[in-house]
C-alpha positions as CSV (number, residue, x, y, z in Angstrom):
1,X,-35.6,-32.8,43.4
2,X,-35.7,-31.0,46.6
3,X,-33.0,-28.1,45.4
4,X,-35.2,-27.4,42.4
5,X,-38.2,-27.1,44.6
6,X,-36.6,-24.9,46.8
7,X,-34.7,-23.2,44.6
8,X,-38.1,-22.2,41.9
9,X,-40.7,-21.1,45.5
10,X,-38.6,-18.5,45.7
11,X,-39.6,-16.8,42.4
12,X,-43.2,-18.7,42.9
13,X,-43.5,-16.6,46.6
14,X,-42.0,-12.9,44.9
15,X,-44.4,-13.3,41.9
16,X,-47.3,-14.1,44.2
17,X,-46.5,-11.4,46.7
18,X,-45.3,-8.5,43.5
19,X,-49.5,-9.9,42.7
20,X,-50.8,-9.1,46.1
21,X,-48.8,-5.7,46.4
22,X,-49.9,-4.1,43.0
23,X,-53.7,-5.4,43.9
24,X,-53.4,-3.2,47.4
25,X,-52.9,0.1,45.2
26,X,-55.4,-0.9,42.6
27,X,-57.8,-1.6,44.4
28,X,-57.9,2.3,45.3
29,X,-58.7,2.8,41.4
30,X,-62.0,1.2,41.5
31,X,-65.1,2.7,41.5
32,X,-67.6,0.1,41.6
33,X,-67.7,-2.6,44.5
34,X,-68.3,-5.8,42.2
35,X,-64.8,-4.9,41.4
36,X,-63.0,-4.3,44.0
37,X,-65.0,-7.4,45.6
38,X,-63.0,-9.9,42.7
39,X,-59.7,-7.5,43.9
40,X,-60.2,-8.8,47.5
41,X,-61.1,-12.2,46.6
42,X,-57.8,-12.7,44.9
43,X,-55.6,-11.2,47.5
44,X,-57.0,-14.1,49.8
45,X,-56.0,-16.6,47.5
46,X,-52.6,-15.1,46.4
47,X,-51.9,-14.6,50.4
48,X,-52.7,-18.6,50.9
49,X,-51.1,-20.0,47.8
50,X,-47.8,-17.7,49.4
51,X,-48.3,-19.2,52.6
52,X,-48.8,-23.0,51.0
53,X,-45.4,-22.9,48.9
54,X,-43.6,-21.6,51.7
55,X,-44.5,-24.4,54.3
56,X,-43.9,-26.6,51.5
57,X,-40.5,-26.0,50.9
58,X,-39.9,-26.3,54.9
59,X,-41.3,-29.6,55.4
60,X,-39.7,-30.7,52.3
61,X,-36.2,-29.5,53.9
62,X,-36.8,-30.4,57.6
63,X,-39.0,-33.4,57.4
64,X,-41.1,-32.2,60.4
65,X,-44.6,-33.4,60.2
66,X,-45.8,-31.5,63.4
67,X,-44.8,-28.3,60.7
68,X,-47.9,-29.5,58.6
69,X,-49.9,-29.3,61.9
70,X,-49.1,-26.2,62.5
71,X,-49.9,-24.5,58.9
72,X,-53.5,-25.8,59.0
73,X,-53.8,-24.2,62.8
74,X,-52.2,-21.0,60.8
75,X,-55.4,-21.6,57.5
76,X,-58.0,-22.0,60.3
77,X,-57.1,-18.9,62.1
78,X,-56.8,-16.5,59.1
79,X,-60.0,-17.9,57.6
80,X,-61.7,-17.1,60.9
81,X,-60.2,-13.9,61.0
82,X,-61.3,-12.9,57.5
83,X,-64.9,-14.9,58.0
84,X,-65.4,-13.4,61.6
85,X,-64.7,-9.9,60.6
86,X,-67.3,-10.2,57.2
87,X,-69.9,-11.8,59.2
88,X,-69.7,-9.3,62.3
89,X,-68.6,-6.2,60.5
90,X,-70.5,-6.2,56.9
91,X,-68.9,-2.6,56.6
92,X,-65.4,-3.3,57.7
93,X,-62.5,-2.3,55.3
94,X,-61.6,-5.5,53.8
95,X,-58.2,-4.0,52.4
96,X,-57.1,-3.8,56.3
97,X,-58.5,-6.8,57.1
98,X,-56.3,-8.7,54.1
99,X,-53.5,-6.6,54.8
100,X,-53.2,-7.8,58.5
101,X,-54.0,-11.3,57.5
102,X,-51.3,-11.1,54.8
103,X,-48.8,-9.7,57.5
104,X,-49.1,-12.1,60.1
105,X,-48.9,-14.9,57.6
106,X,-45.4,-13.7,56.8
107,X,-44.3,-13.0,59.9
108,X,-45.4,-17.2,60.7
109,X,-43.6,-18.6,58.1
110,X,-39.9,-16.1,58.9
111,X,-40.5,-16.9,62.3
112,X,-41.1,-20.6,62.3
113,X,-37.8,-20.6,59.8
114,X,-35.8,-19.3,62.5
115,X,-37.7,-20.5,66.0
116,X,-40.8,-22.8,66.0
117,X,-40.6,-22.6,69.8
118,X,-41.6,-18.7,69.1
119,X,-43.3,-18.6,66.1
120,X,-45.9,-21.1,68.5
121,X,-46.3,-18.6,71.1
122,X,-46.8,-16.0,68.4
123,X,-49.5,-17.5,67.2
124,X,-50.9,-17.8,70.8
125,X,-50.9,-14.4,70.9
126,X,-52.3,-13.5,67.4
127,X,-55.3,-15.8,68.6
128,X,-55.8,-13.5,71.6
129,X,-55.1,-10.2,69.4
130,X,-57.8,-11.6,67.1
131,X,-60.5,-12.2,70.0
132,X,-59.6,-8.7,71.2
133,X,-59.8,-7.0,68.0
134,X,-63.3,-8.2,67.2
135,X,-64.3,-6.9,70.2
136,X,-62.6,-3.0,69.8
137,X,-64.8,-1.7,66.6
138,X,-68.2,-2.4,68.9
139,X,-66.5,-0.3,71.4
140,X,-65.8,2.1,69.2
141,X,-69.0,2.2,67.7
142,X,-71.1,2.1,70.8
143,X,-69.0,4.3,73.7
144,X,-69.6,7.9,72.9
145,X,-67.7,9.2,75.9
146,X,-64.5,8.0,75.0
147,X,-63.4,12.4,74.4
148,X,-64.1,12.7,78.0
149,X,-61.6,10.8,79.7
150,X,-58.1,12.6,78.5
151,X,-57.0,12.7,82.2
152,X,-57.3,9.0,82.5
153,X,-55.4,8.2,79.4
154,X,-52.7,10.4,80.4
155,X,-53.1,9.1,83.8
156,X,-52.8,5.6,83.2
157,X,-50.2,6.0,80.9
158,X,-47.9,7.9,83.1
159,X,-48.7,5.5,86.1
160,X,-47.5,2.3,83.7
161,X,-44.2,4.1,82.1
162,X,-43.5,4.8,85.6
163,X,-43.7,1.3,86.9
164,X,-41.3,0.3,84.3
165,X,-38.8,2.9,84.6
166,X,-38.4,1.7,88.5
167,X,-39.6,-1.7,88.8
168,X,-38.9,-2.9,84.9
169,X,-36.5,-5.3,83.8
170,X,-33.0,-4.7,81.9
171,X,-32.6,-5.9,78.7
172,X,-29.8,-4.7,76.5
173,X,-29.6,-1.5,78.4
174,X,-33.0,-0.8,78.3
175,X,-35.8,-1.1,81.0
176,X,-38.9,-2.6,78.5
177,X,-41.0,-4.0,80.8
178,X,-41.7,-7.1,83.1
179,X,-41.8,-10.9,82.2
180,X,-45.3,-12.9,83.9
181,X,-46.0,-16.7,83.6
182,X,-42.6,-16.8,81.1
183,X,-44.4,-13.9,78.8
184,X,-42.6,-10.6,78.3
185,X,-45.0,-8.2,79.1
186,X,-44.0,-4.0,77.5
187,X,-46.1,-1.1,78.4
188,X,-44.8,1.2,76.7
189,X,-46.7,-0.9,73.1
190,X,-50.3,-0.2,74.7
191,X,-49.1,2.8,76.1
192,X,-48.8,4.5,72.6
193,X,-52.8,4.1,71.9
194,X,-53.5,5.9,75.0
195,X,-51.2,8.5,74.5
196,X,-52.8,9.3,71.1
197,X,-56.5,9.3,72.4
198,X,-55.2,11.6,75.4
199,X,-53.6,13.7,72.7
200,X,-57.0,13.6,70.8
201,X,-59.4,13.7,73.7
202,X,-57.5,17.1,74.6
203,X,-57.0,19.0,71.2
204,X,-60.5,18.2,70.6
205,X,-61.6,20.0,73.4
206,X,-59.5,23.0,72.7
207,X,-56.7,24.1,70.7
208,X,-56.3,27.8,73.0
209,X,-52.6,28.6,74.0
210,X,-52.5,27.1,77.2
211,X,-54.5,24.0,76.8
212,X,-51.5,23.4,73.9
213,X,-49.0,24.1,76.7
214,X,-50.9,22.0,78.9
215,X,-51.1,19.3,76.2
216,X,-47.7,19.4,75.8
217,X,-46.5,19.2,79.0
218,X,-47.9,15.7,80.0
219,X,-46.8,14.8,76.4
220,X,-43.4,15.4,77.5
221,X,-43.7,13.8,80.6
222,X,-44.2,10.4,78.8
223,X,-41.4,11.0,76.5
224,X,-39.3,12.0,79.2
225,X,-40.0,8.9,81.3
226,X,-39.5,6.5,78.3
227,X,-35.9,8.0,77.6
228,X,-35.0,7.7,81.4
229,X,-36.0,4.2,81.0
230,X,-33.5,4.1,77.7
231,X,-36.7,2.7,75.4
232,X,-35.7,5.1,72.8
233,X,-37.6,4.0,70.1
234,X,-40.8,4.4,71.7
235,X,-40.0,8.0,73.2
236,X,-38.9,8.9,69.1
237,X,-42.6,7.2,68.4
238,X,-44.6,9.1,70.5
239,X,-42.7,12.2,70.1
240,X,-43.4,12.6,66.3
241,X,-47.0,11.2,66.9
242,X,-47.6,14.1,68.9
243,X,-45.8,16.8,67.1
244,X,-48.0,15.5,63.6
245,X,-51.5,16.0,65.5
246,X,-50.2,18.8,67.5
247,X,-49.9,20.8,63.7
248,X,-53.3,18.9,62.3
249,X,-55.3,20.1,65.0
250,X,-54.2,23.5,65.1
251,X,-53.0,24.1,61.8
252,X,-50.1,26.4,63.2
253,X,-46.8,25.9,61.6
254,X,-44.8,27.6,64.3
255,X,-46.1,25.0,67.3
256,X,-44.0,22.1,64.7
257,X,-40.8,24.1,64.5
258,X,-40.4,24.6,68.2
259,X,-41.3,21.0,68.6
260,X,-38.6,19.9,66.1
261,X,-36.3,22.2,67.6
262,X,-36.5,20.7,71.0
263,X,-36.5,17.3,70.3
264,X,-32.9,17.7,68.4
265,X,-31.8,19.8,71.2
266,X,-33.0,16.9,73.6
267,X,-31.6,14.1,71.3
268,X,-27.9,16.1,71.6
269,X,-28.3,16.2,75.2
270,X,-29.2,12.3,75.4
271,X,-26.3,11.1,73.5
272,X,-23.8,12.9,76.1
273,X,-25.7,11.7,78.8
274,X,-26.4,7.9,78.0
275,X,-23.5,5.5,77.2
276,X,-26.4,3.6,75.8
277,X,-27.2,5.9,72.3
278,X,-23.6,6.6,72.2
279,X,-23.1,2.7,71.2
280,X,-26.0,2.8,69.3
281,X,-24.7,6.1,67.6
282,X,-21.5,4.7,66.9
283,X,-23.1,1.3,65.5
284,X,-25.0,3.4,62.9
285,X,-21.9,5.7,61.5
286,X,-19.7,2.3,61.2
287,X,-20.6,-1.2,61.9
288,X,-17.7,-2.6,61.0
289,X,-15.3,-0.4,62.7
290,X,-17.3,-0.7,66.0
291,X,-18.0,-4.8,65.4
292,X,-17.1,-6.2,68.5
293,X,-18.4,-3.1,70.6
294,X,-22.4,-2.6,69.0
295,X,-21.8,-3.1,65.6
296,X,-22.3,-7.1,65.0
297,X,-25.7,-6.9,64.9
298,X,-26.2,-4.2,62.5
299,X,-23.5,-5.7,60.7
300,X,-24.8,-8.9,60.0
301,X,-28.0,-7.5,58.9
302,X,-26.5,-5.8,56.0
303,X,-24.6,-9.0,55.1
304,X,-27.6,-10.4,55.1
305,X,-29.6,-8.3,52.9
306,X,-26.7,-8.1,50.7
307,X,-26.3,-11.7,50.6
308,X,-30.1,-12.3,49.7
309,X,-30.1,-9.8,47.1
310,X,-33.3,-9.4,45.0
311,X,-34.4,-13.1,44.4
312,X,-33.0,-14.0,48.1
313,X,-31.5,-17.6,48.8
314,X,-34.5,-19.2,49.3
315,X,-35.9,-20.6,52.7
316,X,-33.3,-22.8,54.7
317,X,-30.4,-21.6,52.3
318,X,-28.8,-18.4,53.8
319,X,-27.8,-17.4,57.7
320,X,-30.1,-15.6,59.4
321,X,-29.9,-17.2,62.7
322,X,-26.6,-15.7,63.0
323,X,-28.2,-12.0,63.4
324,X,-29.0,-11.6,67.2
325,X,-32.4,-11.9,67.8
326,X,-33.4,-11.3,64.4
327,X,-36.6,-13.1,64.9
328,X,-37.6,-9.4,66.6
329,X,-35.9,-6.2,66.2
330,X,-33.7,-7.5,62.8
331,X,-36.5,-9.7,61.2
332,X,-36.6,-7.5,58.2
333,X,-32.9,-8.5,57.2
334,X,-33.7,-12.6,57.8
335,X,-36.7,-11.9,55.1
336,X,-34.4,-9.8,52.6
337,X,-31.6,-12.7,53.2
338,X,-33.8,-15.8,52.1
339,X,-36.9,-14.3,50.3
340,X,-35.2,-11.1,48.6
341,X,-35.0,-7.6,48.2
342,X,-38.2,-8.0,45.6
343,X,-40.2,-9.9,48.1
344,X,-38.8,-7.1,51.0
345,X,-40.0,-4.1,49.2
346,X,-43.0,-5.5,48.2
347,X,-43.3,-5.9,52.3
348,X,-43.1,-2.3,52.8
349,X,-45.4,-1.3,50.0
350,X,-47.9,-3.2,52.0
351,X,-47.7,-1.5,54.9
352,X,-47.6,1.9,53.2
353,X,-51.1,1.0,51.4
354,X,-52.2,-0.1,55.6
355,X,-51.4,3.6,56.0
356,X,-52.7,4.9,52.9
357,X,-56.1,3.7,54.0
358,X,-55.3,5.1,58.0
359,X,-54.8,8.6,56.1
360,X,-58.3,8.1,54.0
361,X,-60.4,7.1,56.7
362,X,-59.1,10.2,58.9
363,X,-59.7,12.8,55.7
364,X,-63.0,11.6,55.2
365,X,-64.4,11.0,58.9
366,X,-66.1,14.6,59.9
367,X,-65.8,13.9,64.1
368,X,-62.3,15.9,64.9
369,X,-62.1,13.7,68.2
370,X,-62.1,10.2,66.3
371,X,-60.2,12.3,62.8
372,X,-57.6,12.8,65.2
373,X,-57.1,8.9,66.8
374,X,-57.4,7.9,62.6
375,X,-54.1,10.4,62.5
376,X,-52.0,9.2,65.2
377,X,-52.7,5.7,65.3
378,X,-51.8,6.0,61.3
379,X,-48.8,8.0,62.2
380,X,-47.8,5.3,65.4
381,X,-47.8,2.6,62.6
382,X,-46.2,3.7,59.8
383,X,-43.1,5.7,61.5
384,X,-42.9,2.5,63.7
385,X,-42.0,0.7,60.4
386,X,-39.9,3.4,59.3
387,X,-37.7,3.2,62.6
388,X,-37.4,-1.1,62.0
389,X,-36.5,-0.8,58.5
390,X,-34.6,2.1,58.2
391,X,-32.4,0.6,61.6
392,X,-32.2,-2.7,60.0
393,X,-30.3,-1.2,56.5
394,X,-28.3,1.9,58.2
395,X,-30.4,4.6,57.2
396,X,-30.7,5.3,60.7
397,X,-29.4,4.7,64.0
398,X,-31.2,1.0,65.8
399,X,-33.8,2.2,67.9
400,X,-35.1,-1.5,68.9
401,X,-38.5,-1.4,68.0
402,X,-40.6,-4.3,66.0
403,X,-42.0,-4.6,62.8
404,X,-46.0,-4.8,63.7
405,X,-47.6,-7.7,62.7
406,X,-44.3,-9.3,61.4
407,X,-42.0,-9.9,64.1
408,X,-42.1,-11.8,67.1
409,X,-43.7,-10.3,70.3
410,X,-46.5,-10.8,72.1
411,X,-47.1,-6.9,73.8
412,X,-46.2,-6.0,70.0
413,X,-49.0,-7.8,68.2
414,X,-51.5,-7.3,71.0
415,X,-51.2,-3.6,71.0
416,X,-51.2,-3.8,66.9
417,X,-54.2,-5.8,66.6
418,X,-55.9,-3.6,69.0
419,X,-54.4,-0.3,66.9
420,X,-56.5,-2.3,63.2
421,X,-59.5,-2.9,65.3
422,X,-59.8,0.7,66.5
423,X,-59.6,1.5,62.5
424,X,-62.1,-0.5,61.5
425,X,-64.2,0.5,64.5
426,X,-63.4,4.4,62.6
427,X,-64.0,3.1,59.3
428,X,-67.5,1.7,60.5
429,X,-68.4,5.4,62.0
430,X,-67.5,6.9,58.8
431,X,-69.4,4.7,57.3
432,X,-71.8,5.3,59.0
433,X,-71.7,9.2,58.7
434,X,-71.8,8.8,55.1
435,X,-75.3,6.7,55.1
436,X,-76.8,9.8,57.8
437,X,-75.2,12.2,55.4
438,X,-77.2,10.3,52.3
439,X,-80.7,10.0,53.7
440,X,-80.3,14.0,55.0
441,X,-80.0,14.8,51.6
442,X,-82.8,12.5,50.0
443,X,-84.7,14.1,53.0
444,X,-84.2,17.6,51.7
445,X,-84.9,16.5,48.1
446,X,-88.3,15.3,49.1
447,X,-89.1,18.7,51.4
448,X,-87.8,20.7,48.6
449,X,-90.2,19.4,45.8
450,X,-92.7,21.0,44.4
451,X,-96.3,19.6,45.5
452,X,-97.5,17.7,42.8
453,X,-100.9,18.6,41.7
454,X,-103.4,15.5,41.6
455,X,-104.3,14.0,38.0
456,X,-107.8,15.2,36.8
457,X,-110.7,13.0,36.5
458,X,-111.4,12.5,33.0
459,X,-114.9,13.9,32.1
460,X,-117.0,12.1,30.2
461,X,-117.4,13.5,26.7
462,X,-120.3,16.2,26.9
463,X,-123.4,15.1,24.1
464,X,-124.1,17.8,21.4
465,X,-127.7,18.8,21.2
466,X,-129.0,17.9,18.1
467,X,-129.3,20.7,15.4
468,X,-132.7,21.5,14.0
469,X,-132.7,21.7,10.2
470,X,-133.4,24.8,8.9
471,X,-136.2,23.8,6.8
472,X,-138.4,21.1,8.2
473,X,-139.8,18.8,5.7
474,X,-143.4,18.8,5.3
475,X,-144.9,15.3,4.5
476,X,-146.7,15.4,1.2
477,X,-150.3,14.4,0.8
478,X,-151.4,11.9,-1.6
479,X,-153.6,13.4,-4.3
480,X,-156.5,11.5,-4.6
């Protein structure tokens, strides 16, 4: 009875999550809010019904009863999330608000399938994310000098790569950052905000020649210490992040050549001097040729996802404990393996529509200080994603960066669910904008009306003087 469970959640979980995705893009369609109200409504319950059959078919296959315990911790803290944000924020985006919920629910139920140990500290550190990102959209909202401090950004930012580059711990050839109290603790994932509102704070206050130059400079200086300290993925991150609002702000085509001309000429001159992306290198031309010098882990993961193919195996049927540490750099394979290709792509469609709404809220806010944080923040995320995914299935080289929301890592979900809060703390200005924008007009409506004359007083209906008749008639006299 067990088998058949098992084996029908797994088309239960893809048709539930095919639901969700298509309801993230149709949501876009609709005009009217009643409707996309219902939209929203049922992306809460598809995302907990998903979450239901999937802790189901793990107590029924370990027999855990402390798993139960867990799952309602795991309902109480997304309907807070979802309550908290409705009640605080009545004009939050509710899209991003699902999406994230959605997110971390599968990241939960992949990680507590591989580690339970983990998947409990990750929720830990989703509750902390989620007290901190309640708290970012009144900052937002309420500091107005936030475009005045570049300098410190930059400075802070420099300062904290630094300390990692000589003081940081080594961890697969990389320096990532410093463990406290038994928690990993990695810069460079908080880092990345600052460095986009430096970037922002300093276009915004001018786009001359040299303030680029000057721009660019410090740019490089914290790409330059994140490849010294071998964090590759992060250096590619903010590299492109920069290059994308570099060309936004000053709409000059020749500022993105040069920029993609120096970063291949610097990604030649990395591989010949690090032994470190030569592995990698090798690794991503031919796993199995290189297996037992780099190439096992991405290896395995395309084992995996070829293994799972579209329906997957179904949770506790396939292998993906055997991919090295796949709970965090390689967790998009375990979820292709046992939930499917189906239930994988539907993954990425969500993220893409997380990004879609990033790109709308930085189109429509009119402030080129906060448009710009919309555009690199939304840029951070979704190339951040590309770099997991596209590392995971060989489309390009491993760069050993997470999958936000999804995979395991505290720094990593902090720094994310700081990223959505900042968002929503936009989407709240532009909202904002739009209501100033409205009563302006209904202002100039009004001054622009003609005066209206005041109604007359009805007169009352002048009396006709009475007409003498022409010819008076003369009483006759009785004749006697």
């Amino acid at each position: 009875m067990v088998n058949v469970i098992v084996e029908l959640s797994k088309y239960i979980i893809i048709i539930l999550m095919a639901v969700y995705t298509f309801s993230c893009f149709s949501v876009f369609a609709k005009v009217y809010e009643e409707d996309k109200k219902w939209i929203l409504i049922r992306q809460n319950i598809l995302m907990f019904l998903i979450q239901f059959t999937a802790y189901l078919v793990m107590y029924l296959q370990t027999e855990e009863k402390k798993l139960v315990l867990f799952y309602l911790a795991q309902v109480i803290l997304l309907i807070a999330i979802l309550v908290l944000y409705r009640v605080l924020y009545p004009k939050v985006s509710r899209l991003i608000v699902n999406n994230m919920c959605m997110l971390l629910s599968i990241g939960f139920i992949m990680i507590t399938r591989l580690t339970y140990q983990k998947a409990v500290k990750q929720f830990i550190f989703a509750v902390i994310g989620t007290a901190i990102g309640l708290a970012v959209p009144v900052l937002i909202r309420k500091l107005r000098f936030l475009k005045d401090w570049g300098y410190i950004y930059a400075g802070v930012g420099i300062l904290a790569l630094g300390a990692v580059a000589v003081l940081g711990q080594l961890s697969d050839g990389a320096k990532l950052g410093f463990t406290i109290a038994g928690f990993g603790v990695q810069p460079s994932e908080f880092v990345k905000i600052l460095f986009v509102f430096y970037v922002a704070a300093s276009l915004n206050k001018s786009t001359t020649f040299k303030n680029v130059v000057i721009t660019t400079a410090i740019a490089a200086a914290h790409v330059l210490i994140l490849v010294l300290s071998t964090d590759l993925g992060a250096a590619l991150i903010m590299f492109v992040v920069y290059l994308v609002m570099l060309y936004v702000a000053t709409r000059n085509p020749f500022y993105a050549i040069a920029g993609v001309g120096g970063g291949s000429a610097a990604a030649v001159v990395g591989y010949h001097l690090f032994s470190h992306i030569k592995v990698r290198v090798s690794a991503w031309q031919d796993p199995f040729a290189s297996y037992s010098e780099g190439g096992y882990q991405v290896a395995q993961s395309l084992f995996a996802i070829g293994t799972g193919s579209w329906f997957g195996m179904g949770l506790y049927q396939g292998l993906p404990d055997s991919i090295p540490v796949a709970e965090e750099d390689f967790i998009f394979s375990a979820i292709s393996e046992e939930l499917g290709l189906i239930f994988a792509l539907c993954l990425i469609l969500v993220c893409v529509s997380c990004y879609v709404m990033f790109l709308n809220i930085a189109m429509a806010i009119r402030n080129q200080f906060y448009k710009l944080i919309a555009l690199g923040l939304g840029t951070c995320y979704i190339f951040q994603v590309f770099l997991t995914i596209g590392g995971v299935t060989k489309f390009i080289p491993s760069t050993g960066v997470t999958l936000p929301l999804v995979s395991y890592g505290g720094s990593s979900m902090l720094s994310t669910m700081i990223m959505f809060g900042i968002i929503q703390g936009l989407y709240i200005l532009r909202e904002d904008e739009e209501e100033i924008i409205e009563k302006r007009r209904e202002r100039e409506l009004r001054r622009n009306e003609p005066p209206r004359r005041a109604p007359r007083k009805k007169q009352p209906p002048r009396q006709q003087p009475k007409k003498k008749p022409a010819f008076e008639e003369v009483p006759q006299q009785r004749v006697r």
